[in-house]
N, C-alpha and C positions, 0 to 999 in steps of 0.2 A: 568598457561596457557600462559606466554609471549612464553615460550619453543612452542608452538603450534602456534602460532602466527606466528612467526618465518618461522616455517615451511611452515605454510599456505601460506606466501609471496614468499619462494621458489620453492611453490609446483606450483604459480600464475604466478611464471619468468619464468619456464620451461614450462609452459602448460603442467602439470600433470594430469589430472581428478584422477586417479586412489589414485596418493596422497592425493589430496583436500575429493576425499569420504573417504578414511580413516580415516583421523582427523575428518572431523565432524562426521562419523558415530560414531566410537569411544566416542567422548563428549556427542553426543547426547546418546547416549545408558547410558553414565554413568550419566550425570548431565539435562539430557533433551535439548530439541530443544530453548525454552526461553532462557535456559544459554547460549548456543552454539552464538545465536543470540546477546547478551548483551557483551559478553566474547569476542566472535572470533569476528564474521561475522562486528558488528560494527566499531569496532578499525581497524580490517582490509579495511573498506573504508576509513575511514582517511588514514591509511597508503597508499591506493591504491593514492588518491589525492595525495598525498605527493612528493611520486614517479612517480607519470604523470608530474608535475611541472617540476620535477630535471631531466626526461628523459627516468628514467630507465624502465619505462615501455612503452609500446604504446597501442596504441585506441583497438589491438588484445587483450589484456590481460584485458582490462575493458568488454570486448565483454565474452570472455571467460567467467571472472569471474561473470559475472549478467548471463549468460546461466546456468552457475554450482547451482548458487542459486538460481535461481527461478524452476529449479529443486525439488532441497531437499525445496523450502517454498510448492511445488503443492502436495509436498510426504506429506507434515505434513497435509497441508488442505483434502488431500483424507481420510488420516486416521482417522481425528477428523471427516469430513462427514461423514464418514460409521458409528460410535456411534450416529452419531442422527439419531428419530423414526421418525421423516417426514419432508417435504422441505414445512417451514412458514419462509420466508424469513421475516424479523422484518427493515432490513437495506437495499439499494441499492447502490451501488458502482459503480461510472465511473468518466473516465477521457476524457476529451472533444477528440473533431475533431482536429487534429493536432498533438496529444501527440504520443513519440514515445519510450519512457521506461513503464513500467506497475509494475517495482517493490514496489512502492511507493504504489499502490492501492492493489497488493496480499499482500504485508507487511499485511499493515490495514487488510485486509480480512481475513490473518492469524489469527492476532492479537484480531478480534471480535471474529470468532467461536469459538477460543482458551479459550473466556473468557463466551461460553456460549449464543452466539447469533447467530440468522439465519441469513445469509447473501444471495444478491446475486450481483453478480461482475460482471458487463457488459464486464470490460477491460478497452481498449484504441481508440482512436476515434469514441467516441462515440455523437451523434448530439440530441441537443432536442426530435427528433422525435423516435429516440429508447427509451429514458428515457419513454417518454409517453407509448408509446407500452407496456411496459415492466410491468409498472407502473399500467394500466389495466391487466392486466394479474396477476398481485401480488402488492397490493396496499398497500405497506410499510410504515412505520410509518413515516421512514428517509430517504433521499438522500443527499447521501457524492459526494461531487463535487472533486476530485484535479487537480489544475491547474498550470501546469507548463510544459507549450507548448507554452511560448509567444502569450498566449490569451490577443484581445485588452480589452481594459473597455465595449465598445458596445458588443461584442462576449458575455462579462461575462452576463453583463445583460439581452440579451437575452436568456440567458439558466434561469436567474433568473424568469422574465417575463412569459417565455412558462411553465414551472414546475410551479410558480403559478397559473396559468391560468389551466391547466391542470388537476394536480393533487393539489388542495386546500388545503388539508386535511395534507399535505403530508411538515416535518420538510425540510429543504435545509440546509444542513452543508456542507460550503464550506472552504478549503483550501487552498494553495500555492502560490509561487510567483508572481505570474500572479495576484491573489486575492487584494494582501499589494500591489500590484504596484500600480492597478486603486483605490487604495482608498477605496474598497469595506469595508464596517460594517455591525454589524450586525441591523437587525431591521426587527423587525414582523418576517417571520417566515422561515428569513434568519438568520443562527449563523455564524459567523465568524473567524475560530479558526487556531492557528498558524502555528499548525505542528500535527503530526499520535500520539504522548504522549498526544498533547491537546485534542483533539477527541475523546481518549478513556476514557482520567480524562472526560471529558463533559457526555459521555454516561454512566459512571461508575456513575458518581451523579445524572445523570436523573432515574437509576433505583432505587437510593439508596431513593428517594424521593415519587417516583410510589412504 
């Protein structure tokens, strides 16, 4: 796969699309969208960092290439949707007011129904007051927080505050930079966890236990 690798980086300097769906489509058909993801798509943001540092790419080609992929992550999510029998959404997904990448949270959102859980994915700035809403409407087990939109420590807390206050009942798994900055731990029926691997190991032992 380094041979496609390869490619994929030249397919990212020319601004290809045509090339970029080839390789993955190709991988994906033959090894699945998980390998494609683990194989290509990952190493290739290393590599993409790599190359922003030393010049050879610019801000067009990061744009480009997170267009290209959350693309083919919304292809895999429709498809796994249409195999399930109805929408019980089990999780809630958002990333605060401020934030302005969303692939971190369709990642994760991939990554749950992938493994068999109803999701539902608000997006990207999103304020206490749609969590609620939404919350009413589909009163989820869990809400997954990610933060990394230079949220201050007060911001965090208040989302923590209004969701418990709100919805009681209701787990708060919270994530990212923004998180480890102010200090935030976990306690009561805030979880605390590092990164989208830790999240799904936490959810993966909470079922194995239930």
């Amino acid at each position: 796969h380094e041979t496609d690798l390869d490619s994929l980086s030249l397919c990212l300097i020319n601004l290809d699309q045509n090339c970029f769906d080839r390789i993955i489509s190709i991988n994906t058909e033959q090894n699945g969208f998980n390998w494609v993801l683990e194989n290509l798509i990952f190493p290739l943001f290393e590599k993409i960092n790599a190359m922003y540092l030393t010049g050879t790419i610019k801000p067009v080609h990061e744009s480009f290439f997170n267009y290209l992929l959350k693309g083919k992550i919304m292809a895999q999510i429709d498809k796994l949707r249409s195999a399930q029998s109805a929408f019980d959404p089990e999780y809630l997904i958002f990333q605060p007011s401020g934030s302005a990448e969303e692939l971190g949270s369709m990642l994760l959102n991939y990554n749950l129904i992938d493994s068999g859980k109803s999701t539902l994915n608000l997006g990207i700035n999103i304020d206490t007051s749609d969590i609620i809403e939404a919350y009413h409407l589909h009163p989820v087990k869990s809400i997954i927080g990610l933060f990394n939109a230079d949220v201050s420590k007060e911001e965090i807390q208040r989302y923590i505050d209004q969701v418990h206050e709100y919805a009681p009942e209701a787990q708060l798994i919270l994530s990212g930079f923004d998180v480890f900055r102010a200090g935030i731990t976990s306690q009561g029926h805030v979880i605390v966890l590092s990164d989208l691997n830790a999240i799904m190991g936490f959810i993966k032992e909470q079922h194995t236990i239930s």
